[in-house]
N, C-alpha and C positions, 0 to 999 in steps of 0.2 A: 250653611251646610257644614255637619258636623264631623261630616265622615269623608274618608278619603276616596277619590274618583280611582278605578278600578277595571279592568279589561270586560268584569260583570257587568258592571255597572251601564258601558260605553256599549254593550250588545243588545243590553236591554233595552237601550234608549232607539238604537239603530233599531229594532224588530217593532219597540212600539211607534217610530218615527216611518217606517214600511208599510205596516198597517192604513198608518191615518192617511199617508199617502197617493194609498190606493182607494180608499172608500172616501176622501175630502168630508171625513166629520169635524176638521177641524173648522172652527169658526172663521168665518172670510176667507179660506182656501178654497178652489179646487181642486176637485181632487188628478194625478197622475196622466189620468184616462184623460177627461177632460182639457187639461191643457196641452196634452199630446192632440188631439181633436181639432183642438184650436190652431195649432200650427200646422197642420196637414192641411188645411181649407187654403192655404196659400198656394199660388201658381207657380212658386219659385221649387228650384229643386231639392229634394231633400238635404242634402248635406246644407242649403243656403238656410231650409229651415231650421232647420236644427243648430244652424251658431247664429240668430235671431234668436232663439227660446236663450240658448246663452245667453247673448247679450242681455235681453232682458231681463232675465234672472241675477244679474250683474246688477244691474240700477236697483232693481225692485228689492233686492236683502240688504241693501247696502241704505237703503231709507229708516229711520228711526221710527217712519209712522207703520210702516210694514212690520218689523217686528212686535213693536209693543200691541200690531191689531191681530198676531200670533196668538189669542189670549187661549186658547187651549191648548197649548204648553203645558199650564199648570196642571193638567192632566195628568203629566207624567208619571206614571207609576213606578220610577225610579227616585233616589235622591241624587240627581245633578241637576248644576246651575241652570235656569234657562236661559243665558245667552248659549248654550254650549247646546241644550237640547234645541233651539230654533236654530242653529247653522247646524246641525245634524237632519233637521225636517227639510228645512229648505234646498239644499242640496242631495237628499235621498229623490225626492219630489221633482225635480231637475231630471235625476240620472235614470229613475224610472220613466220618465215622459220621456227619454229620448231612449230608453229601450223599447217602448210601446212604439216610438214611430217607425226605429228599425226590424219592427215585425216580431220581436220577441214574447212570449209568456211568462209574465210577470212574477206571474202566479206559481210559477217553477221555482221550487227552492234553489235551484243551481244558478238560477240566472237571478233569482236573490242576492245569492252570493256572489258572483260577478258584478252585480248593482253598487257591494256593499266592497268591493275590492279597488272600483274607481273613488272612494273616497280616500284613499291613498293616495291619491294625484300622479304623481310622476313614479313614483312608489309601486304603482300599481304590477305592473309589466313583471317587476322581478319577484313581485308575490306569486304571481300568476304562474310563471317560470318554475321558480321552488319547488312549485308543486306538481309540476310535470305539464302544465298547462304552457303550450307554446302556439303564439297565434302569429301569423304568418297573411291575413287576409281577413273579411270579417267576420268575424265567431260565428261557424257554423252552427246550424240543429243539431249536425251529429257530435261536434265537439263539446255543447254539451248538454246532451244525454250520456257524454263518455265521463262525465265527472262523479265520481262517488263521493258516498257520507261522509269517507275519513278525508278528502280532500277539501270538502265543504268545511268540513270542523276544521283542518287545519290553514284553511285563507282564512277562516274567520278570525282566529285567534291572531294570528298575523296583522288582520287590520286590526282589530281591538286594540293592540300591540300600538301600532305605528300611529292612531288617535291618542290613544294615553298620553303617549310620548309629546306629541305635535302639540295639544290642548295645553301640557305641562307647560315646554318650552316658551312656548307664547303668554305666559303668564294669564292663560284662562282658567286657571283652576285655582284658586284662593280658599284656602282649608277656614272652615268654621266661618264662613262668609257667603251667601248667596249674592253673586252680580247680579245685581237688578239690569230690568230690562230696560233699558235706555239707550239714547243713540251714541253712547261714549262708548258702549261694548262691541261694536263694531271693529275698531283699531285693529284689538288686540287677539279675535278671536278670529274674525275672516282673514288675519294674516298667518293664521295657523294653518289653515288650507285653505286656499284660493279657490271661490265657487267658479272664476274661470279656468285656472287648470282642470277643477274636479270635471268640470262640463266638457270641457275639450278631451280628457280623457276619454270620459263616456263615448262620446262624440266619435272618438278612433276605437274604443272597443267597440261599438255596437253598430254604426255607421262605414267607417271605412276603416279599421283597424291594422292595414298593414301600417299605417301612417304611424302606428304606436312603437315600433319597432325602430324606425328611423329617428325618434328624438332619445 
């Protein structure tokens, strides 16, 4: 990669990592729908399903064979690494299944953007905050339908912001070098956001979210 990772760049990947999300054209994925589906078929209560799909999504990105069988990645119609574009798939793909099971529409750019807010992790609350956005209980319908364009545009830019950042820190962005997809890329990138944090976030905005307010 010859060019520098970018707040552009980091949106593009998130909208094309949304997409595939939702419709599972990626190779050996299901798609969102789908494994929201799969965890609702259990008897246990929702809040227990839903940190099951965590768990699981813990073990399952954290394997070497699960990435590298990511292979349409290469898809990406951006220039970023793919370790950094498969921990953006794999945790977008998470935080929409558990918005699907708490009854949301995905398909709402607002609740996009809320989807694309928990990948901020602990982060998230005081973006949300910033923006006039106070939650108190689980994210109602009407709270948001109460969110407008320029509040959408300005969480987004905010996560973009706080990925750049994180992605940096964690030394996953190596200029003029693409990180091959192997299981070494794991260390350095899943420690940049935690797909349990990002889950458990989810988990408290979309599921029981006053819980987001007490940590």
């Amino acid at each position: 990669m010859s060019e520098a990772l970018n707040e552009g760049k980091i949106m593009q990947a998130l909208n094309w990592a949304y997409d595939k999300a939702l419709d599972g054209s990626l190779p050996g994925t299901d798609s969102a729908y789908e494994m929201a589906e799969s965890y609702l078929k259990s008897n246990d209560s929702l809040a227990e399903k839903v940190k099951s799909l965590i768990r699981w999504q813990n073990t399952k990105s954290a394997t070497a064979g699960f990435i590298s069988g990511v292979g349409g990645v290469i898809t990406l119609p951006v220039a970023i690494p793919a370790s950094i574009a498969t921990v953006i798939y794999v945790q977008i793909r998470m935080i929409t299944a558990i918005a699907i099971m708490g009854g949301y529409d995905v398909k709402d750019d607002r609740v996009k953007t809320i989807v694309y807010s928990c990948l901020a992790g602990n982060a998230a609350k005081d973006i949300l905050k910033s923006t006039g956005i106070i939650i108190g209980s689980k994210m109602s319908t009407q709270l948001i339908k109460s969110i407008s364009k320029e509040t959408i545009f300005a969480i987004n830019k905010q996560v973009g912001f706080r990925l750049l950042t994180k992605f940096g820190e964690k030394g996953a962005i190596n200029l003029g070098k693409m990180i091959p997809v192997v299981g070494g890329i794991i260390g350095g990138t899943f420690d940049g956001i935690s797909t349990n944090i990002v889950g458990n976030v989810a988990r408290k905005t979309f599921i029981d979210s006053s819980a987001l307010l007490k940590n």
